[in-house]
N, C-alpha and C positions, 0 to 999 in steps of 0.2 A: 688130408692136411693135418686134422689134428692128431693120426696115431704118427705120421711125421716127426712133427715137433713133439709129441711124447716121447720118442724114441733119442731124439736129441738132445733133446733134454735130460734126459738120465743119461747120457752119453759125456756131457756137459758138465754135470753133475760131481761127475767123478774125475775131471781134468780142467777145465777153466773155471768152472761153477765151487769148485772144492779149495777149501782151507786150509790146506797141502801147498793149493798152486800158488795160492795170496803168499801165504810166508814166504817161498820157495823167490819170487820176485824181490818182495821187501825184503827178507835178508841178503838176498846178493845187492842189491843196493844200499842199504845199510851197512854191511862188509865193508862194498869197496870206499864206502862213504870214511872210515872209522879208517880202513888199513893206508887210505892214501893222503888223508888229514883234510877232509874235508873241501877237495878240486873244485866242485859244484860254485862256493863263493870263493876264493881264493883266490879262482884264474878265469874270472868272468869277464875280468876288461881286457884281459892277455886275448882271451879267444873273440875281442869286436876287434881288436888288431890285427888280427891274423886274417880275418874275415874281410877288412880292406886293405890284405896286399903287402903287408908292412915284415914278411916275412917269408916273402916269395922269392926264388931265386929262380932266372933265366936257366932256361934248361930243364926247368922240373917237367917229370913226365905225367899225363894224365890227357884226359879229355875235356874236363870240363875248368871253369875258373873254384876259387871255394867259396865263393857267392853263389855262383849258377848250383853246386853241391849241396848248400845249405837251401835253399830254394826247391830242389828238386826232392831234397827228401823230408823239407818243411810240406813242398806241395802234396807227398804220401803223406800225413801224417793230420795237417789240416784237414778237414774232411767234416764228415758227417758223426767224426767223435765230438765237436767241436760244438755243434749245432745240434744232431739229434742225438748224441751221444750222451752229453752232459741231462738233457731233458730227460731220456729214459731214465738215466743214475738217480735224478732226486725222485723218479715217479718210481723209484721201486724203494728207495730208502729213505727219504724225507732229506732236507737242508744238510745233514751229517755228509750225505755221500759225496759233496764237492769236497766238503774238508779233507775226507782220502785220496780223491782224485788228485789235489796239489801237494798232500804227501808221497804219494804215489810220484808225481813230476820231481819234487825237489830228490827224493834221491834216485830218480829216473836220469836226472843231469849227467848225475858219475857212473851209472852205466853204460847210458850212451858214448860217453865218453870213451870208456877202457873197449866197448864191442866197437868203436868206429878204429881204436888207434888197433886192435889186434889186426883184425879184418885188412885195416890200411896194408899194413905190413908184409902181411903174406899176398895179396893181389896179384897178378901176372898177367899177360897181356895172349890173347888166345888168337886161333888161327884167322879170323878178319880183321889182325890189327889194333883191334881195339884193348882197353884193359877191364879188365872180368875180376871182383872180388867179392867176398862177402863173407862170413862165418862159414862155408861152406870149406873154403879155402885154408884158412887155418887151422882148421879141424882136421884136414886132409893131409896139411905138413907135418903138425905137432903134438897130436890127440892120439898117435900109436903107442902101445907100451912095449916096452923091449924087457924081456924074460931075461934072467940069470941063463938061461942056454942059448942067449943071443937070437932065440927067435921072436919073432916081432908079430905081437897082436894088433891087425888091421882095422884096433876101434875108430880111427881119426877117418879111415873111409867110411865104415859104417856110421859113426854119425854126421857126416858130411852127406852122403846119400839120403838119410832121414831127414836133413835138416832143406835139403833142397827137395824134396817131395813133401815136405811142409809146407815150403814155402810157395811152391807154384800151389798146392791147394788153398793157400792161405790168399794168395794172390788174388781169388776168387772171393773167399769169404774176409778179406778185409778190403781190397782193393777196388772190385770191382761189383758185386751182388748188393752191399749197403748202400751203396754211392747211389748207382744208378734207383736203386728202390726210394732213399729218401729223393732224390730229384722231381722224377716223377710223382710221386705223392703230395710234393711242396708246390708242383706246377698245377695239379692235379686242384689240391686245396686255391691255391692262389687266382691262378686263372682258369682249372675246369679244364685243363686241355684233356686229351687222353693219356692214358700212361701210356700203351702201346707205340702211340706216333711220338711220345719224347721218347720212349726207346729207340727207335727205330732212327730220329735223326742224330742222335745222341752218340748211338753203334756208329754211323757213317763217318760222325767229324772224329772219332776218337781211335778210327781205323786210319783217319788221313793222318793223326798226329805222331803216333806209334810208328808206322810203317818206316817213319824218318829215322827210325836210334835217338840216341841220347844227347847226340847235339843236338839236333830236334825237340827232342822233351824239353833238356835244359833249357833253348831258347824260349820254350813255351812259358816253362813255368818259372822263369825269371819276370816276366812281366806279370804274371796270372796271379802271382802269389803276394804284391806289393799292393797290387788296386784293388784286391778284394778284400784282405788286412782292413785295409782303409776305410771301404764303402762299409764292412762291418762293425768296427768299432765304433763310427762316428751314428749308425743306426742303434748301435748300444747304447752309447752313451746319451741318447737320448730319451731310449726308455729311464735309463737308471736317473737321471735327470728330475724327468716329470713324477718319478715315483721318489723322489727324496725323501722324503718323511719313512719309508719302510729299508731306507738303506740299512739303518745302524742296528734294527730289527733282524732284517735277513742276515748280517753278519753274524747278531749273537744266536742265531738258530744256527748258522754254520758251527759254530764252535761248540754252541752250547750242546747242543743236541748227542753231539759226540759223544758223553758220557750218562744220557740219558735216553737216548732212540727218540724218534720223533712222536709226539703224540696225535692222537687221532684228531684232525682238525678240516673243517668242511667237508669235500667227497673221501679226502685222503683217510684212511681208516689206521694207518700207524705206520711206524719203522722201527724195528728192533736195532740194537748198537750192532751184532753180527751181521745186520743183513746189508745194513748203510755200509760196513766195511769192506766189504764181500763187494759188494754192486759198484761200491767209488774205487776201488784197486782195480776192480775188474773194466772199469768205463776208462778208468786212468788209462791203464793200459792201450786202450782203443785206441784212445786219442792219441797219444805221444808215441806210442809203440817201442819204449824204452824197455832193452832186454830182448825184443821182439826179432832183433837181429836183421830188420830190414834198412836200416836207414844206411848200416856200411857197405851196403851193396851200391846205396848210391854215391855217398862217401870214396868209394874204391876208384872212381872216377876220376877225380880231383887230381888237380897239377900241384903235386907236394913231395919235397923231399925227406922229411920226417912224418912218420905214419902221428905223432903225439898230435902235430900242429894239426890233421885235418880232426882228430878225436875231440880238441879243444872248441872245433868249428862247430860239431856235432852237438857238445855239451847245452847249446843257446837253443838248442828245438825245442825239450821240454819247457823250457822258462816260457821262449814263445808262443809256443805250441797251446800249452795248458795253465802255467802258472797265470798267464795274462791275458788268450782270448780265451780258454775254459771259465776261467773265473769271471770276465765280463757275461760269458751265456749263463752262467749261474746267479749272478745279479740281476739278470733282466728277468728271470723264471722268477726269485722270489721276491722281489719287490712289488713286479707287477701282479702277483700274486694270481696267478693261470695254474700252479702246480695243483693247486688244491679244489681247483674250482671245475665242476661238468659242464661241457658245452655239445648241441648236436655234434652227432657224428653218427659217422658209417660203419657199425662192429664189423671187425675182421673175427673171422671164425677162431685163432687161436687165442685170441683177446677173451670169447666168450665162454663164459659156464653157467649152467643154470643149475638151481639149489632144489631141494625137495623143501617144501612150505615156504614158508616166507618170514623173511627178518629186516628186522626194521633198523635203520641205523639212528635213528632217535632213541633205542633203546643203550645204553649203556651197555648189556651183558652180550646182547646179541652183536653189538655191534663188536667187542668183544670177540666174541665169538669168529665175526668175521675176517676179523686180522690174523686171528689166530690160523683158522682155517689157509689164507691166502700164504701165511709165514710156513707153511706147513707142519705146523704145531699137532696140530687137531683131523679129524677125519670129521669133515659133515656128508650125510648122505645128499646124494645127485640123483637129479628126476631123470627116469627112462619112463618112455611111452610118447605120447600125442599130447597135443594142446590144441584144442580149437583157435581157430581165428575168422575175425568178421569185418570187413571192410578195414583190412590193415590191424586192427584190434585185438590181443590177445584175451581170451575168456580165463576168469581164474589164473590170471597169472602168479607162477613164484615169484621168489624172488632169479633176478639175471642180472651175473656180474660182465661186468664188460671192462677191461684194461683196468682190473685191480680195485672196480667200484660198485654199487650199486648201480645198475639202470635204472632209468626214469624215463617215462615218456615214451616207452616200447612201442615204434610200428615196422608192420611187415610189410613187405613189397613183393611184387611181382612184373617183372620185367618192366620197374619203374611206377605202377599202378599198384593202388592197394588191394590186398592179398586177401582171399575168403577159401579158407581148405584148413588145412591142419601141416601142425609143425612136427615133424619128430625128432628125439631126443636119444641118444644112448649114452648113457654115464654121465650124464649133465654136458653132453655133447650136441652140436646141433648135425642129422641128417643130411648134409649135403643134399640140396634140391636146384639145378641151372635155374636161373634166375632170379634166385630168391635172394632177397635182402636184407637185413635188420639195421633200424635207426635209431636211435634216440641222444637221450644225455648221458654222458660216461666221462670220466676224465679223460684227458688226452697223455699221448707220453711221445717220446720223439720229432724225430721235424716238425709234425705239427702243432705240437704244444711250444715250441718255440717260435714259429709263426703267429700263434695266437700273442706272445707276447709281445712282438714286436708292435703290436697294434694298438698299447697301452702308455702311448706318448702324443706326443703335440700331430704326430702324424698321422695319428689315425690309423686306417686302413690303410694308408698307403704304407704303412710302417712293412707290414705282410711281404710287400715285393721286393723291399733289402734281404730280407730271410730267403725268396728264392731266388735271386741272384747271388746274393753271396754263398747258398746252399749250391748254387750251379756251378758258379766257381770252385767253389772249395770241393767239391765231390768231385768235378768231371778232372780238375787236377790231380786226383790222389788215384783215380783211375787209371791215368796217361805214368804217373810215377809209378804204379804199383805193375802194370806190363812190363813195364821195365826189368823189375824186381827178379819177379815167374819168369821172364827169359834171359836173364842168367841164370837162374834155376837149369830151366833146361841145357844152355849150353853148357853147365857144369856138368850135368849128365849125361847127354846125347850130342852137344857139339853145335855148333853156332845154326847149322843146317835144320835143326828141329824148331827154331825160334819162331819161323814163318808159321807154321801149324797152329802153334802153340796162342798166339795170336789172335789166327783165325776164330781157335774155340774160344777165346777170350772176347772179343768182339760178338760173337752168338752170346755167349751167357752174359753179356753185357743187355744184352735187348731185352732177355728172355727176363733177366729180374726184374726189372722196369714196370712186372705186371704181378708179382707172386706173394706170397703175405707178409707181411712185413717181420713179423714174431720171429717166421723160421728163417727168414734172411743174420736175425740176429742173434738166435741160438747157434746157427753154424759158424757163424762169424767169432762166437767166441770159445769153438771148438778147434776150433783151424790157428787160431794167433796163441794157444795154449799147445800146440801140437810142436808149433815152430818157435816157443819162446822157451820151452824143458831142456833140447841139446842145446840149445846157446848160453843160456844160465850157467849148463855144466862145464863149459866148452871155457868160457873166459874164468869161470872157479878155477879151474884146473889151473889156469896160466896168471893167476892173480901177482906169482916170484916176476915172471916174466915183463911184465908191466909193469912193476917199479921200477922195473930196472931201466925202462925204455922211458920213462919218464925222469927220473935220475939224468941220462942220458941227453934228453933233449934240452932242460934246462943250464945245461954245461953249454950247451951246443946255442943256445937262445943269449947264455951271458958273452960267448963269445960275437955275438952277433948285435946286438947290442950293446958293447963295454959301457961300463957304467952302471950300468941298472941292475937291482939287486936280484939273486937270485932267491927264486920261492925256497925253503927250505921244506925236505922232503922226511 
């Protein structure tokens, strides 16, 4: 597992993980932010209008309403960015990384916007009747180059075909691998179920949802996506409530920290200004999946005669999405103050590394030392060999970091009983042994560090089972949205006939994550949505002439539809 995730990791590294890929998003958002004046606030009330009805014309072709649209690809997008997504961002960069993550949303608005209206536009409707679109599609119309000798370079197929074997891999690594992993780990934490048996019923209902298409999804996740909203916010707001006194605190660590990196403060050992940026663009992304090029897949659906009016619809994901519940999971993380604080847990092996000697974090230099080390600044040497142990007890222990902290309170297990034999070790790795397991205190990062906080209000423990309720919601939705996704993928490339397969593996790897380590579910995750977010960045750059014009266009088309009302000037 752990040369896995090494291997991933440097894979990573150099495409989602890299400072290439962060600008490569924020300046196409920033771009279209600048080239088109600023859409994101402009045309925010325009697009709740359009969103109920006020612009719909009898006749318009589509599957779905642009309610049941906005829902279906609000329900991809809410998820476990939302919840464990946000939690990881501050556990790798400190308070700073939310302040990227709603920068990252605010100019994610006017992305979404110009990939939902290109996407809209090219759409077509394929051999079962139904309508098929996505960046796949206009890539495929208008991404060719035509040579001075009239012959035509076939890049708009070539990245239409990359973009849709991104996407059904992505459909995996965003859609459905994290989902079902934080579920069962927050059922797991919450009530101790098994992971396996919530996989396994989890696979069954989300086989019966899927199998139905998009009216189906839609209907699902038109209701899925209002009451879980709800049940969540109002468990937030109770946290952020009982912690009032550290509101205006955690705000000025959101901001301030931005031009200072966060400082080393309880288990938390630092954050550099790169790394907070890095990790919040990078979680932003997660969450909202603006640029990501999947939300017009859903989008393509919609009963709309102007591809602008459903772009407008799209534009309100990020706001909701991240600008509003991202930033309540980020108020409930530092108010309640869980980001910084170790509680038992269960190390997951790519969590762990063990050090040669031992450092203290009472010390200033070493501790020091250890940020640097974690930032990858620095090389400290890693113990290889044996370590005794004695009823669970390590002998001469180093130090063992566990999820970016010092360990405390190291014991070992064996098939649930404490453990008397020896541990081994290669490169500060642990040995792989069936049944063996390490406990103690470590930070927490992901679903569960957001469950612990929900538990720091008037509610107690019971605060914990909104976090996995609304975790089950918001996951098992973005699951049911994200099949959706990977099979128009496939139909784009093999034809409506491959979608049932396509499915079926989908439902397997749906169960199968339910039980695998949680690190590499989230290294691949942000290998796969940087695989499928590079041709669609390029895809809507290229056609940047094109969309003003089409928005030009439609507000002609908008003043004529409602005389009187002024038109936005462009």
């Amino acid at each position: 597992m752990n040369e896995l995730n090494n291997f991933l990791s440097l894979i990573d590294g150099y495409i989602g993980g890299s400072q290439w890929f962060v600008f490569l998003l924020l300046g196409t958002g920033l771009f279209f932010t600048i080239y088109l004046k600023f859409p994101q606030f402009r045309y925010l009330h325009h697009s709740i209008r359009i969103v109920r009805g006020k612009f719909d014309r009898q006749g318009d072709q589509g599957d779905t309403s642009h309610f049941q649209a906005l829902t279906t690809a609000l329900s991809g997008t809410v998820g476990t960015g939302n919840i464990a997504g946000v939690a990881l961002a501050i556990h790798l960069g400190g308070p700073a990384a939310l302040f990227w993550m709603l920068v990252t949303a605010a100019l994610g608005m006017t992305t979404k916007f110009v990939e939902v209206t290109l996407s809209h536009k090219y759409r077509e409707q394929v051999e079962d009747g139904s309508i098929a679109g996505g960046p796949m599609y206009y890539m495929h119309k208008r991404l060719n180059i035509r040579l001075k000798n009239k012959k035509v370079l076939k890049t708009g197929q070539v990245l239409g075909v990359i973009f849709a074997v991104a996407t059904i891999f992505s459909s995996f690594g965003t859609g459905n691998l994290p989902q079902i992993n934080s579920i069962s780990n927050s059922m797991f934490e919450t009530f101790g179920l098994n992971r396996m048996l919530t996989g396994a019923v989890l696979a069954v209902l989300l086989a019966l949802v899927i199998l139905g298409g998009i009216k189906r999804i839609a209907k699902v996740t038109s209701r899925l996506v209002p009451i879980m909203a709800i049940i969540y916010f109002l468990g937030a707001m109770a946290v952020i409530v009982y912690n009032y006194e550290n509101i205006l605190p955690s705000i000025g660590a959101i901001v301030g920290d931005v031009f200072s990196g966060t400082a080393a403060v309880g288990g938390f050992l630092g954050g550099s200004i790169a790394f907070a940026f890095n990790r919040g663009v990078n979680r932003g992304l997660f969450s909202n999946e603006a640029g990501q090029g999947s939300a017009p897949i859903a989008h393509a659906a919609a009963r709309a005669h102007e591809p602008v009016s459903e772009g407008l619809v799209a534009l309100l994901e990020p706001f909701i999405d991240t600008i509003i519940i991202c930033t309540l999971t980020g108020l409930v993380l530092l108010s309640s103050g869980v980001w910084k604080e170790k509680f038992p847990n269960q190390f997951q092996e790519t969590d762990l590394m063990v050090l040669e000697g031992q450092y203290s974090e009472s010390n200033p230099d070493e501790r020091k030392q250890l940020y640097q080390f974690l930032s990858g600044d620095i090389d400290l040497p890693l113990f290889s060999g044996s370590l005794n142990v004695s009823e669970g007890q390590i002998r001469n222990q180093p130090t063992i970091l566990h999820a970016r902290s010092v360990a405390e309170s190291v014991q070992v297990w064996f098939n649930n009983q404490p453990y008397t034999g020896t541990l081994t070790f290669k490169g500060g790795n642990l040995v792989t042994q069936p049944g063996l397991t390490l406990t103690g205190n470590s930070l927490m990062h992901s679903a569960p560090l957001t469950t612990v906080a929900f538990t720091r209000s008037w509610l107690g423990d019971y605060g914990k089972y909104i976090v996995a309720l609304g975790l089950l919601l918001f996951a098992f939705s973005t699951a049911i949205s994200w099949s959706y996704y990977g099979g128009r993928a496939v139909t784009y490339l093999f034809g409506s006939k491959g979608v049932i397969y396509y499915r079926f593996v989908y439902v397997i790897g749906f169960f199968f994550a339910s039980f695998v380590d949680t690190t590499i579910v989230w290294t691949l995750s942000g290998i796969t949505i940087a695989l499928m977010t590079i041709p669609n960045l390029v895809g809507i750059l290229s056609l940047h002439k094109e969309m003003k014009t089409e928005v030009q266009l439609f507000w002609k088309e908008w003043y004529e539809h409602f005389p009187g009302k002024k038109t936005p000037k462009m």
